[in-house]
PQR file with spaces between the fields and no chain letter, atoms N, CA, C, O and H, PARSE charges and radii, in Angstrom:
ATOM       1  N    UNK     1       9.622   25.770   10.168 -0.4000 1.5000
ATOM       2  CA   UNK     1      10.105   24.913    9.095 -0.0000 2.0000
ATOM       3  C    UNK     1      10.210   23.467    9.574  0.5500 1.7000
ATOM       4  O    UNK     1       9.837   22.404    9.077 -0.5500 1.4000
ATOM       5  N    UNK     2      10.825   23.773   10.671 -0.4000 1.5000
ATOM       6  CA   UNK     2      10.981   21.823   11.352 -0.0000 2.0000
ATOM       7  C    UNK     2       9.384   21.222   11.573  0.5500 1.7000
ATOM       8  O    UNK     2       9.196   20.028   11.811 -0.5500 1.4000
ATOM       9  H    UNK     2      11.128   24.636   11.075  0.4000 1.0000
ATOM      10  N    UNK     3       8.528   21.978   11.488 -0.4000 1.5000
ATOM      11  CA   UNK     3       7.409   21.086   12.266 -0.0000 2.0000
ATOM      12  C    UNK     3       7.120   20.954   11.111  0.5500 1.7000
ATOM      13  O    UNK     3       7.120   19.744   10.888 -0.5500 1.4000
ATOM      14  H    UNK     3       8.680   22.947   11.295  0.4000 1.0000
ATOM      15  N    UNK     4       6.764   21.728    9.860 -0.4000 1.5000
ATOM      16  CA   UNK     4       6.426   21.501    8.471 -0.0000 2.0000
ATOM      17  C    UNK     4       7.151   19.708    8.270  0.5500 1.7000
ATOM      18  O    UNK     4       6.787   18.539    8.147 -0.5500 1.4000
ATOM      19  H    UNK     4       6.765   22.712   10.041  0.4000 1.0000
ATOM      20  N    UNK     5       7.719   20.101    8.308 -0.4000 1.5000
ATOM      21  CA   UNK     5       8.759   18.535    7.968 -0.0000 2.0000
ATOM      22  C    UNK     5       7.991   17.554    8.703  0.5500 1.7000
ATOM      23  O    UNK     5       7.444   16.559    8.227 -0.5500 1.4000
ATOM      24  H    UNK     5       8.015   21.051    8.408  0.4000 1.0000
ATOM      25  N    UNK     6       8.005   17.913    9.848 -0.4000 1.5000
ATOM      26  CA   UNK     6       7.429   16.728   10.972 -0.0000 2.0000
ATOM      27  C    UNK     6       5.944   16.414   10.361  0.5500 1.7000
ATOM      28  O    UNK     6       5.374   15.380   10.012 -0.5500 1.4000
ATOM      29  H    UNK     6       8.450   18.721   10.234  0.4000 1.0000
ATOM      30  N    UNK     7       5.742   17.200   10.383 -0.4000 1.5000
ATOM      31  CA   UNK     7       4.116   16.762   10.018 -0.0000 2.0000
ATOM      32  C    UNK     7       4.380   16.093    8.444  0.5500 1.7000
ATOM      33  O    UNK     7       3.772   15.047    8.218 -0.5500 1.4000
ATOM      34  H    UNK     7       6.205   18.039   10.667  0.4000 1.0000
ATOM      35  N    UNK     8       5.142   16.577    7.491 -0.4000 1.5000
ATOM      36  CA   UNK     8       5.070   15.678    6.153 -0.0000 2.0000
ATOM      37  C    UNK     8       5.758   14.386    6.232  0.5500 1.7000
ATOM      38  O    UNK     8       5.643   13.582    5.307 -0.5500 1.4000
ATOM      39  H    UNK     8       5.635   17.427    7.675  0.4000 1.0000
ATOM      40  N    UNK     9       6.705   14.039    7.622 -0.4000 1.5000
ATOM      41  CA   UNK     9       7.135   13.016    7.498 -0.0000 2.0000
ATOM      42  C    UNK     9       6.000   12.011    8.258  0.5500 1.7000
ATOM      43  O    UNK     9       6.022   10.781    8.213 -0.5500 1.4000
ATOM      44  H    UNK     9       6.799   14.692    8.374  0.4000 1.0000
ATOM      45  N    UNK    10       5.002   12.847    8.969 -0.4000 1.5000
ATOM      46  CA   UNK    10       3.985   11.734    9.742 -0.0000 2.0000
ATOM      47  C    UNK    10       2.871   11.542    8.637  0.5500 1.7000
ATOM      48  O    UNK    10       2.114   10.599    8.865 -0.5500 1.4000
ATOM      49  H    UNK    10       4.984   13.846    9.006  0.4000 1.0000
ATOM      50  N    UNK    11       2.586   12.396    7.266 -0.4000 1.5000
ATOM      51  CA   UNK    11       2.067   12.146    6.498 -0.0000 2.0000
ATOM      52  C    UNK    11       2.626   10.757    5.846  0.5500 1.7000
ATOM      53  O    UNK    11       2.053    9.667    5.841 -0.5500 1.4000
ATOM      54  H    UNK    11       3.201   13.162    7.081  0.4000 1.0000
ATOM      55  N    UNK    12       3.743   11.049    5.364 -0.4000 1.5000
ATOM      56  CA   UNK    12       4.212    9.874    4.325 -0.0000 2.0000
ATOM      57  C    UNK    12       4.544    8.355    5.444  0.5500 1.7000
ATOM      58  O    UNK    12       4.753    7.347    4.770 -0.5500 1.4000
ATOM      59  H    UNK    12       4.208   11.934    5.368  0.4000 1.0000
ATOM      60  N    UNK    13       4.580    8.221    6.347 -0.4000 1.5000
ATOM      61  CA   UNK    13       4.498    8.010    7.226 -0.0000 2.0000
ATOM      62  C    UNK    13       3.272    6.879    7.254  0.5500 1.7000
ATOM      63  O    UNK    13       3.405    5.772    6.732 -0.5500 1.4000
ATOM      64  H    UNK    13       4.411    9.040    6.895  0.4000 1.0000
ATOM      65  N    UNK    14       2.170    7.272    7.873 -0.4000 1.5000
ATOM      66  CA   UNK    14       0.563    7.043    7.197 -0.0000 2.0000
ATOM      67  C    UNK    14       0.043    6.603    5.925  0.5500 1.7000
ATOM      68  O    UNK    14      -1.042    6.064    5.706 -0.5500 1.4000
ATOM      69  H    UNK    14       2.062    8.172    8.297  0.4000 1.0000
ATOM      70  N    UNK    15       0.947    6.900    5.131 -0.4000 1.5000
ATOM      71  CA   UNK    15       0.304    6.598    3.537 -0.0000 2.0000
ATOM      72  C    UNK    15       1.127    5.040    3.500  0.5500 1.7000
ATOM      73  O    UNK    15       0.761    4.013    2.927 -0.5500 1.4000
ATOM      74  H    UNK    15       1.829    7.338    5.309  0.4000 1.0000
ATOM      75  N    UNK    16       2.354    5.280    4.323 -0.4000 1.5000
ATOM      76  CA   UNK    16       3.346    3.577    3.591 -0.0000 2.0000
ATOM      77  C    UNK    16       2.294    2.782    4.557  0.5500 1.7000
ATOM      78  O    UNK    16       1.762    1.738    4.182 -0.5500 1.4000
ATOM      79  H    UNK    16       2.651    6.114    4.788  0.4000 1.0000
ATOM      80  N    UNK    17       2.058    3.333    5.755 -0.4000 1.5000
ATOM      81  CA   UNK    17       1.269    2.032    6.881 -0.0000 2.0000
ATOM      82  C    UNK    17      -0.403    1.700    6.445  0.5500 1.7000
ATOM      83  O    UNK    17      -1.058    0.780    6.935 -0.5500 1.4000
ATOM      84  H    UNK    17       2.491    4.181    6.060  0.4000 1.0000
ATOM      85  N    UNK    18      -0.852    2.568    5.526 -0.4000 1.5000
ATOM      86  CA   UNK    18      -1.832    2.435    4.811 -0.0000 2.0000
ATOM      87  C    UNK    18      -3.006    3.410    5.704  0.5500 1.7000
ATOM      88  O    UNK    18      -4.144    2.994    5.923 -0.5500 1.4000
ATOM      89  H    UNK    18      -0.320    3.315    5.127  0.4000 1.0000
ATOM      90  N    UNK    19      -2.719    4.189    5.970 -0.4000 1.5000
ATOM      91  CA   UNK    19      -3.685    5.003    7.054 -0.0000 2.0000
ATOM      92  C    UNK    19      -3.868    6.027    6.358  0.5500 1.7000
ATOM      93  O    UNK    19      -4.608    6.762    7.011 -0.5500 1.4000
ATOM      94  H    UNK    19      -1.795    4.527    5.792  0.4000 1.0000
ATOM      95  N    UNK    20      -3.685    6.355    5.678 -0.4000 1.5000
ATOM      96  CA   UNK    20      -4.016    7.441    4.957 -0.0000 2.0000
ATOM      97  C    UNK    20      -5.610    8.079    4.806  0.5500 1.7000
ATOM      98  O    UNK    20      -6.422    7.279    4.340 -0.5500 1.4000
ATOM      99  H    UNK    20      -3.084    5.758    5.147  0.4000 1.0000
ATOM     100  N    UNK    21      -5.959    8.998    5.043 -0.4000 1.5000
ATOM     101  CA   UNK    21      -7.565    9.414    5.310 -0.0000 2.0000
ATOM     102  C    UNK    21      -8.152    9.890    3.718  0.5500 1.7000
ATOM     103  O    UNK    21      -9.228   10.483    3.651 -0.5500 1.4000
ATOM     104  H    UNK    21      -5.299    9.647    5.421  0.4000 1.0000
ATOM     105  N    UNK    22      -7.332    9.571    2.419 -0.4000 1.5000
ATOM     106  CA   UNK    22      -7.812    9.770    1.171 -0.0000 2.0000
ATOM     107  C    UNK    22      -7.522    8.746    0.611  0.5500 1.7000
ATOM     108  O    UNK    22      -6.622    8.873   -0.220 -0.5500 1.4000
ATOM     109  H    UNK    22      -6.458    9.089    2.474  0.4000 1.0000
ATOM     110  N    UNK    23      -8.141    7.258    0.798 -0.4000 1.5000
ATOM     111  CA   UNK    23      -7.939    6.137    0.599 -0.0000 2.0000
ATOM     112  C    UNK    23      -9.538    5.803    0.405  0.5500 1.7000
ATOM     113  O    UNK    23     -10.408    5.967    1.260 -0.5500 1.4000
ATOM     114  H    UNK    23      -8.872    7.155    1.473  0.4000 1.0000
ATOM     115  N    UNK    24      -9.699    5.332   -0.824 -0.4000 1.5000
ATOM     116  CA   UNK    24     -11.287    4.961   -1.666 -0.0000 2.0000
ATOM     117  C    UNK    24     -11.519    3.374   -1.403  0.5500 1.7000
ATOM     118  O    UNK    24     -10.977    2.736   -2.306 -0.5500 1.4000
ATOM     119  H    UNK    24      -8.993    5.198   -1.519  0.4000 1.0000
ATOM     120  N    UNK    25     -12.092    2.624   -0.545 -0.4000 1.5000
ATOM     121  CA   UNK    25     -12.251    1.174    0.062 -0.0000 2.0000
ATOM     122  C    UNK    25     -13.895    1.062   -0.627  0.5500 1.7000
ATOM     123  O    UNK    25     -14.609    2.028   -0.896 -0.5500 1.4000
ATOM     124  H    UNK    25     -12.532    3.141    0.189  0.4000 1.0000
ATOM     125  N    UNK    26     -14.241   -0.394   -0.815 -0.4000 1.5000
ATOM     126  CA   UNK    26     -15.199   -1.056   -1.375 -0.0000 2.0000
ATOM     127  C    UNK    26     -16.348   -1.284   -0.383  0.5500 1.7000
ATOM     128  O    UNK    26     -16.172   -1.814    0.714 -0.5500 1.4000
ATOM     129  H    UNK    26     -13.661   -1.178   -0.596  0.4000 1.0000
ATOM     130  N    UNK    27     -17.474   -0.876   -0.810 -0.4000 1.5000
ATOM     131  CA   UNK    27     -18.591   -1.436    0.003 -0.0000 2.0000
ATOM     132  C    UNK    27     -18.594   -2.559    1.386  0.5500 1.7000
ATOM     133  O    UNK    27     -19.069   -2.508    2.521 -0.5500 1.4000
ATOM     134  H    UNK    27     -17.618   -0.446   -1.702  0.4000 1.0000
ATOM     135  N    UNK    28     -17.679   -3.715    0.496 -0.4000 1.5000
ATOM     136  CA   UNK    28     -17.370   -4.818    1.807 -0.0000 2.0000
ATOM     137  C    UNK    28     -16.421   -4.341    2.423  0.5500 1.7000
ATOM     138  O    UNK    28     -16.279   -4.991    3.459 -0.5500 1.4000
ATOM     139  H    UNK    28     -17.293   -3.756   -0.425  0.4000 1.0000
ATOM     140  N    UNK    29     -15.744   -3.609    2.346 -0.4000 1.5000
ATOM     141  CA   UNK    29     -14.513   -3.082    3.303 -0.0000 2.0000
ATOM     142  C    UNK    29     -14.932   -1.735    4.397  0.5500 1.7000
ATOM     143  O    UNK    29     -14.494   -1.401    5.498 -0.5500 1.4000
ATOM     144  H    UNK    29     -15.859   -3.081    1.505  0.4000 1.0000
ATOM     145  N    UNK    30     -15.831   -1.261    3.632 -0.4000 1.5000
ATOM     146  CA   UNK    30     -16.815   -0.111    4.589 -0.0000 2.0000
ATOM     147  C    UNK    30     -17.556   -1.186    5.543  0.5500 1.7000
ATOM     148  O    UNK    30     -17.406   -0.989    6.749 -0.5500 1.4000
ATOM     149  H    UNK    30     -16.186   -1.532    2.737  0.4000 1.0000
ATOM     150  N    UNK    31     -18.180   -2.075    5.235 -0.4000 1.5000
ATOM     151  CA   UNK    31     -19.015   -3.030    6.092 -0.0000 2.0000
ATOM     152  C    UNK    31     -18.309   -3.454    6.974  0.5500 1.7000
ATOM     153  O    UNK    31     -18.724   -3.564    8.128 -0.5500 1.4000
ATOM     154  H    UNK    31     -18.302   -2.236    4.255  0.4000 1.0000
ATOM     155  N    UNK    32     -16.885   -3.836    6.544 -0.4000 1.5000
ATOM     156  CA   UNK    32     -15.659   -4.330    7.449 -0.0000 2.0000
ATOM     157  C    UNK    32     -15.399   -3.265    8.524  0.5500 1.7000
ATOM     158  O    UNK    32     -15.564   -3.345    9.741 -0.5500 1.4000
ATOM     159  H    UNK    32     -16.548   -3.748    5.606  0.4000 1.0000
ATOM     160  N    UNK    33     -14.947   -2.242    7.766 -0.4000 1.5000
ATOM     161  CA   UNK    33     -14.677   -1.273    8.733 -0.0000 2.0000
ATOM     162  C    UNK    33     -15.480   -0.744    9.546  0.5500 1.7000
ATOM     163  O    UNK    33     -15.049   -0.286   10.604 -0.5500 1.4000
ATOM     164  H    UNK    33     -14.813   -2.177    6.778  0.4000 1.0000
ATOM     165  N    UNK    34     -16.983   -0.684    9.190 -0.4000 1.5000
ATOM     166  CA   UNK    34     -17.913   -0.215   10.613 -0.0000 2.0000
ATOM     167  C    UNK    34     -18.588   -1.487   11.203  0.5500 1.7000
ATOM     168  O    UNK    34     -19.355   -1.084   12.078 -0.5500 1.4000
ATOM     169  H    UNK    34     -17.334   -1.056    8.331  0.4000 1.0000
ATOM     170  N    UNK    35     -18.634   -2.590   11.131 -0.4000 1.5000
ATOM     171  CA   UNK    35     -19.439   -3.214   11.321 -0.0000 2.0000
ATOM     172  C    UNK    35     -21.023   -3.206   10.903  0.5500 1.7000
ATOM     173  O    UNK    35     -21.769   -4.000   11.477 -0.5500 1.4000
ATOM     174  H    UNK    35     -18.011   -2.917   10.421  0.4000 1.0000
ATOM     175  N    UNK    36     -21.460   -2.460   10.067 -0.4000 1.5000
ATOM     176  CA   UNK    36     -22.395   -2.270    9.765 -0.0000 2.0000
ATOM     177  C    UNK    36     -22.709   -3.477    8.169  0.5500 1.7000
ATOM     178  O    UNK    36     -21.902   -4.085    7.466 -0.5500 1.4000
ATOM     179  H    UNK    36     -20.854   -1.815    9.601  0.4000 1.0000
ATOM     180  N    UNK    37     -24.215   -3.392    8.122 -0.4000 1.5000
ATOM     181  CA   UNK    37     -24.602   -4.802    6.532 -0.0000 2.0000
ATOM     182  C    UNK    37     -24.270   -3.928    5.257  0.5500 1.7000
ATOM     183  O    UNK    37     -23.921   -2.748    5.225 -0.5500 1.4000
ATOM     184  H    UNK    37     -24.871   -2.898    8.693  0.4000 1.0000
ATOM     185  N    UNK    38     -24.425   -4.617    4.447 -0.4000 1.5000
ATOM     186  CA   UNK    38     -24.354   -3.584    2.982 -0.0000 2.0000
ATOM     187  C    UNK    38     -25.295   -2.624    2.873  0.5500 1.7000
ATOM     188  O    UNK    38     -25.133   -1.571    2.256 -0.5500 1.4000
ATOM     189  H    UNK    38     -24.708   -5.576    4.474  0.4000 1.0000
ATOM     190  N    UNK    39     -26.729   -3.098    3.718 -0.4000 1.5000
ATOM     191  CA   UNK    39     -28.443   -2.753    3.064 -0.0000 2.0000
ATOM     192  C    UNK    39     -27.898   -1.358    3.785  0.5500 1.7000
ATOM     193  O    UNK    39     -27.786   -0.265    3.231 -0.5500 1.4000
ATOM     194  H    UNK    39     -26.860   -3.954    4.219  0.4000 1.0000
ATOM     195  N    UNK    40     -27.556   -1.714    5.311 -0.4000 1.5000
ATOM     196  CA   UNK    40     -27.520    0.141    6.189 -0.0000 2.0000
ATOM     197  C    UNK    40     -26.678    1.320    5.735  0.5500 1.7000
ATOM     198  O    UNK    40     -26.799    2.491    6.097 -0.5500 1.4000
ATOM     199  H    UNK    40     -27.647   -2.602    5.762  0.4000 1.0000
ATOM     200  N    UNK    41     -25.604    0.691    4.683 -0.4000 1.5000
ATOM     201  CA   UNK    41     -24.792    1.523    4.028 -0.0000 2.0000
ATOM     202  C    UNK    41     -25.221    2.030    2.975  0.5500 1.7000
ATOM     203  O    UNK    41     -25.045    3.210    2.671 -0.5500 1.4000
ATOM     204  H    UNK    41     -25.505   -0.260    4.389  0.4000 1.0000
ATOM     205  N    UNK    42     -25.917    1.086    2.206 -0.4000 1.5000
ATOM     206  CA   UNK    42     -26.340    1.326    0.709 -0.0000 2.0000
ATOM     207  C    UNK    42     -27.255    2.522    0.945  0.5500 1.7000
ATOM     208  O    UNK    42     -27.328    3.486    0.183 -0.5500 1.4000
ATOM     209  H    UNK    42     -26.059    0.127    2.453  0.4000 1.0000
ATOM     210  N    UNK    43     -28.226    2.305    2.529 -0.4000 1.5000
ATOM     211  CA   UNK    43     -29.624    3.396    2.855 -0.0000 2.0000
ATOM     212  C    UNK    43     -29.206    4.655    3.351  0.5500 1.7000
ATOM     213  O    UNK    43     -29.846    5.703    3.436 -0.5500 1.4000
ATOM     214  H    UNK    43     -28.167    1.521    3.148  0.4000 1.0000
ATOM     215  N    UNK    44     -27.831    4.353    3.722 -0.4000 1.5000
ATOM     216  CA   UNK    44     -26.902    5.982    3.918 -0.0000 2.0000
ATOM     217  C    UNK    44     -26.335    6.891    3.002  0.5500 1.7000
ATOM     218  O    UNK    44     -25.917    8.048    3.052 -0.5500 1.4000
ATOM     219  H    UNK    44     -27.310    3.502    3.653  0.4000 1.0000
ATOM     220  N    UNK    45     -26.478    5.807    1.954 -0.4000 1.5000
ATOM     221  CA   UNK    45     -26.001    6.973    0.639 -0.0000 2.0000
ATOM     222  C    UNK    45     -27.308    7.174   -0.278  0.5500 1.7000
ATOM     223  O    UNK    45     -27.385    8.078   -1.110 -0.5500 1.4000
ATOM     224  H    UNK    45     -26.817    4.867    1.913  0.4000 1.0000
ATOM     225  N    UNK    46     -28.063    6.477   -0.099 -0.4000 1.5000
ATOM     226  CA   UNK    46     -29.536    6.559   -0.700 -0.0000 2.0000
ATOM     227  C    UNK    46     -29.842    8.253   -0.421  0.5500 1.7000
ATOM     228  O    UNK    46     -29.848    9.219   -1.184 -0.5500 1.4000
ATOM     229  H    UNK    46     -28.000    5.743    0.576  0.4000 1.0000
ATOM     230  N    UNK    47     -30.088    8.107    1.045 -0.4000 1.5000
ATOM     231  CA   UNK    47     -30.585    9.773    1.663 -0.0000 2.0000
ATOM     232  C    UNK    47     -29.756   10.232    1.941  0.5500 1.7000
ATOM     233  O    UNK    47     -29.763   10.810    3.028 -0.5500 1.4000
ATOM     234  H    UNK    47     -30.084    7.323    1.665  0.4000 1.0000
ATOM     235  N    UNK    48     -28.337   10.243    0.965 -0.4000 1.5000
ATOM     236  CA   UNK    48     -27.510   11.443    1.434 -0.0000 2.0000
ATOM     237  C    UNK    48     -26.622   11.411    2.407  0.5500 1.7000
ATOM     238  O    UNK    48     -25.717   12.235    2.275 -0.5500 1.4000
ATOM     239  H    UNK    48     -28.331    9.774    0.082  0.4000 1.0000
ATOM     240  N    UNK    49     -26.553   10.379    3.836 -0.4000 1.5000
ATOM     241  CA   UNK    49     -25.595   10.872    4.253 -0.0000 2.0000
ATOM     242  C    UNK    49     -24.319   10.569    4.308  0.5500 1.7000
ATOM     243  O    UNK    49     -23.506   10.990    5.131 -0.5500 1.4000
ATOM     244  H    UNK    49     -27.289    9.711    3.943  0.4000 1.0000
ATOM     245  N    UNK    50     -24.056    9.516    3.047 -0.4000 1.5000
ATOM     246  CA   UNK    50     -22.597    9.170    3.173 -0.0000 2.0000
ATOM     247  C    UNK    50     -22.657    9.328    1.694  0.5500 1.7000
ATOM     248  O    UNK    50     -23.499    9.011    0.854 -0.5500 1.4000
ATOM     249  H    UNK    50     -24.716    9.174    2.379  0.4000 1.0000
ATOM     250  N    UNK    51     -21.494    9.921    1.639 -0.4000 1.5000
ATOM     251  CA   UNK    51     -21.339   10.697    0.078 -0.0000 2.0000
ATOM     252  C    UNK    51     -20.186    9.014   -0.412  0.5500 1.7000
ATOM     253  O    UNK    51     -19.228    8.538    0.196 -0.5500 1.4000
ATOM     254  H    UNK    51     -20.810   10.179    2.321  0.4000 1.0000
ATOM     255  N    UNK    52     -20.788    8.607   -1.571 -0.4000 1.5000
ATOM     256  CA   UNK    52     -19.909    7.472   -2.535 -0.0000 2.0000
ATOM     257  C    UNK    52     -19.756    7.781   -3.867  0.5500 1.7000
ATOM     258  O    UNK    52     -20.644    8.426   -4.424 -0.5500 1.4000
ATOM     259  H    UNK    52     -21.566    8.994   -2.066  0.4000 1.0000
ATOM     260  N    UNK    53     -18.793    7.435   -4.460 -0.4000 1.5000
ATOM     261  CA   UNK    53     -18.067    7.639   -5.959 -0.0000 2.0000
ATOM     262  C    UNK    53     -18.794    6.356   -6.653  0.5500 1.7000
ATOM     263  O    UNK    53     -18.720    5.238   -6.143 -0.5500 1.4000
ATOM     264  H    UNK    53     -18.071    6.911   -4.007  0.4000 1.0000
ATOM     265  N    UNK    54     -19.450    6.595   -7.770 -0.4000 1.5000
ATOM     266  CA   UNK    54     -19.271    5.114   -8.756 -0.0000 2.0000
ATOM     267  C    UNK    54     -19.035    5.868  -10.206  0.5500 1.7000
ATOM     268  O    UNK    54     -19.645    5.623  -11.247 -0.5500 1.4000
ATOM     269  H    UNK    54     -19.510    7.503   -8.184  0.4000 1.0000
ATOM     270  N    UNK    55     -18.333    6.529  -10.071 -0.4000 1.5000
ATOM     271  CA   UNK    55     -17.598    6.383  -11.034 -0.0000 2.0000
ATOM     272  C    UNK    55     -16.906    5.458  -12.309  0.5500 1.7000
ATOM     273  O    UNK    55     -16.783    5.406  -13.533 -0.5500 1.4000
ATOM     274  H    UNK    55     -17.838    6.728   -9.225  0.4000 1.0000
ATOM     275  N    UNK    56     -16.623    4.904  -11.270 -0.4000 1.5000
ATOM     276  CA   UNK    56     -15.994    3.646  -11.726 -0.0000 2.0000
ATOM     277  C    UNK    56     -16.528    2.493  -12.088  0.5500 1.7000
ATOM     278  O    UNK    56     -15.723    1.650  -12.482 -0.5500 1.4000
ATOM     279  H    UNK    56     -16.722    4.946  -10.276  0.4000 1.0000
ATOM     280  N    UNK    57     -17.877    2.147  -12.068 -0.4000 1.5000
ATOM     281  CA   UNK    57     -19.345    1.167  -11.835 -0.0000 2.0000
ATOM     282  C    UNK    57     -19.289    0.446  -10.846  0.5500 1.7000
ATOM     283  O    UNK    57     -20.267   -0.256  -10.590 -0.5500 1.4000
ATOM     284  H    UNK    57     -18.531    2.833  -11.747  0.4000 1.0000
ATOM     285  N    UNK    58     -18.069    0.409   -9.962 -0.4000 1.5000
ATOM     286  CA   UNK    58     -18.250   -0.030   -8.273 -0.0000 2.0000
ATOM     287  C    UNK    58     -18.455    1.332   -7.247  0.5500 1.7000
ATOM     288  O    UNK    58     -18.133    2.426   -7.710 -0.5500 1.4000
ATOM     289  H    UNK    58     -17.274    0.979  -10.170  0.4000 1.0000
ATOM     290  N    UNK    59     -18.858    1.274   -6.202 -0.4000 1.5000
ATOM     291  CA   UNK    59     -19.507    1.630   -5.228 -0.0000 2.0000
ATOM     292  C    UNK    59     -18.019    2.365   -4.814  0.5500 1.7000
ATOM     293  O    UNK    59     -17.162    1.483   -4.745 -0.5500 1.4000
ATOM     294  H    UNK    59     -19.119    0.386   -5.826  0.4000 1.0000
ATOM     295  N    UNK    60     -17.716    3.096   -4.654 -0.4000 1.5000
ATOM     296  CA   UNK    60     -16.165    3.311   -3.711 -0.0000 2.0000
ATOM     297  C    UNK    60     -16.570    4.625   -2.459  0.5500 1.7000
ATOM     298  O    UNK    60     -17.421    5.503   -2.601 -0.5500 1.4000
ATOM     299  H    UNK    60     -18.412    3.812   -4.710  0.4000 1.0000
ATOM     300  N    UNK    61     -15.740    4.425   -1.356 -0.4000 1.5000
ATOM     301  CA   UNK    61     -16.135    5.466   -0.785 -0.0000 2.0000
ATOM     302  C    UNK    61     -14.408    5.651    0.346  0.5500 1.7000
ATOM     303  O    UNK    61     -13.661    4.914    0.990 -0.5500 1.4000
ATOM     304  H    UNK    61     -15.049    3.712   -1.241  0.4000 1.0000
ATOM     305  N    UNK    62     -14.550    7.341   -0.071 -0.4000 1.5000
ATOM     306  CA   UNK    62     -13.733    7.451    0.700 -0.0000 2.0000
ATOM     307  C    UNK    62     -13.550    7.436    2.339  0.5500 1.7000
ATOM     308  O    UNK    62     -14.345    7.848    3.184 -0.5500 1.4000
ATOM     309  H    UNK    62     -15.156    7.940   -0.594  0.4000 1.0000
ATOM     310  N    UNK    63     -12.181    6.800    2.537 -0.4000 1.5000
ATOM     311  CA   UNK    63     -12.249    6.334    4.386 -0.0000 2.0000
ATOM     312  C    UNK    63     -12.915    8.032    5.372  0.5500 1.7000
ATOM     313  O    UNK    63     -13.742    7.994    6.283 -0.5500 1.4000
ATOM     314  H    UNK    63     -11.535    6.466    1.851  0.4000 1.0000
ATOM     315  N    UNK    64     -12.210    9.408    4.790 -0.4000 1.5000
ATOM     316  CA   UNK    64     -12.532   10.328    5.782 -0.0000 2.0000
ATOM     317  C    UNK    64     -14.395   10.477    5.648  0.5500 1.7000
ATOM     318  O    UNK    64     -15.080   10.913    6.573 -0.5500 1.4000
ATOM     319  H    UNK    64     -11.538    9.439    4.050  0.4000 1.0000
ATOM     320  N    UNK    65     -14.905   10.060    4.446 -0.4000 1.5000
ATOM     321  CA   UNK    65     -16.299   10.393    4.464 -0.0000 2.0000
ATOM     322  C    UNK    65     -17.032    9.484    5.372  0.5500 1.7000
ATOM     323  O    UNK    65     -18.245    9.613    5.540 -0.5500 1.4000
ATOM     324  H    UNK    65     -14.349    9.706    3.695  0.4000 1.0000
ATOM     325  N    UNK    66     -16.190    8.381    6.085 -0.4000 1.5000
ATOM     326  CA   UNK    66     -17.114    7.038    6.389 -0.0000 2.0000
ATOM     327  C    UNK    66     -16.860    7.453    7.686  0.5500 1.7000
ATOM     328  O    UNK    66     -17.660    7.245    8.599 -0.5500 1.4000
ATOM     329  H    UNK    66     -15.205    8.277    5.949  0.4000 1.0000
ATOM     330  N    UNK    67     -15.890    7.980    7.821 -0.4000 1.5000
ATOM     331  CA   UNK    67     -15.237    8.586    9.597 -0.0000 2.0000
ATOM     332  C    UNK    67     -16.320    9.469    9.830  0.5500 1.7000
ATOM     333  O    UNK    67     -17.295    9.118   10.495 -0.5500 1.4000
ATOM     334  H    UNK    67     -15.240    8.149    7.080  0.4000 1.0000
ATOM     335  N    UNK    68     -16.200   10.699    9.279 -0.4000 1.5000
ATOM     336  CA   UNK    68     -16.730   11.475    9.070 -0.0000 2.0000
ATOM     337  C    UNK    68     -19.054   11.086    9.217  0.5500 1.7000
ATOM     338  O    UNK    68     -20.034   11.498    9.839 -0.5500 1.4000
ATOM     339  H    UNK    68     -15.409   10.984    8.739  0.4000 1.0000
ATOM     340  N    UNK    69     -18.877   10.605    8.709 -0.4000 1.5000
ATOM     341  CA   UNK    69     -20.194    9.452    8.565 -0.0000 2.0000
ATOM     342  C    UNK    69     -20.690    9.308   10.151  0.5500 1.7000
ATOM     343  O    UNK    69     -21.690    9.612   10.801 -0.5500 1.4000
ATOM     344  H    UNK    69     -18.081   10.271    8.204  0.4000 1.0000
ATOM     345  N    UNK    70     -19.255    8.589   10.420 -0.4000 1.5000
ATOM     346  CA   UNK    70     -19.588    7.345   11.840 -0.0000 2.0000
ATOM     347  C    UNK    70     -20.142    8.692   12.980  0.5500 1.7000
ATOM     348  O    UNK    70     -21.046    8.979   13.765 -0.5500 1.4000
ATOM     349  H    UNK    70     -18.442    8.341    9.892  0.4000 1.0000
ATOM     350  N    UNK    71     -19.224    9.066   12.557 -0.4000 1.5000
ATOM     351  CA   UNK    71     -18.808   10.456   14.140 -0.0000 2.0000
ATOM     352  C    UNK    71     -19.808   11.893   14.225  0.5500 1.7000
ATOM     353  O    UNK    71     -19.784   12.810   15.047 -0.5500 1.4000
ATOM     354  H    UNK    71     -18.490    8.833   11.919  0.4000 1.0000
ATOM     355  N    UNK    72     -20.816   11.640   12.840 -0.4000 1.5000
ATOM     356  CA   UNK    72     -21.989   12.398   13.312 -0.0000 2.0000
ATOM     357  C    UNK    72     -22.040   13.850   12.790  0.5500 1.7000
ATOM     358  O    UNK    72     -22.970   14.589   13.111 -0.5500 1.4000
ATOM     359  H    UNK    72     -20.836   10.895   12.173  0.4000 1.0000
C-alpha cells in the first residue's frame, strides 16, 4: 500500500514539474527537444516511425512516442 502511494505521489509529482510522459508538444518543440529539423521529423512520421496526432489540424506528438522514437 505505501509504495502504491509513493509511486502516485512521484506521479503527481512529475505532472506539476511538467515531466509527465503523456504530454502532446508541437513539431517545434519535438525539434527542440531532439535537436533534430522539422524536414527529419516530418520524414519520420511520413514512413511510420514516429506515430503523430493531427487531429487537431496541428501536428502534435506525444513526448513517450518521441522517447520512444529516439531510443530505437
Amino acid at each position: 500500500m505505501q509504495i502504491r502511494i509513493l509511486e502516485l505521489l512521484k506521479e503527481i509529482k512529475n505532472i506539476v514539474e511538467g515531466k509527465s510522459k503523456n504530454r502532446w508538444i508541437t513539431l517545434r518543440k519535438v525539434c527542440d527537444y531532439t535537436s533534430l529539423s522539422e524536414s527529419t521529423i516530418r520524414r519520420a512520421v511520413q514512413k511510420g516511425n514516429l506515430k503523430a496526432s493531427c487531429k487537431t489540424g496541428k501536428i502534435l506528438f506525444n513526448i513517450k512516442n518521441v522517447d520512444r522514437w529516439l531510443n530505437g
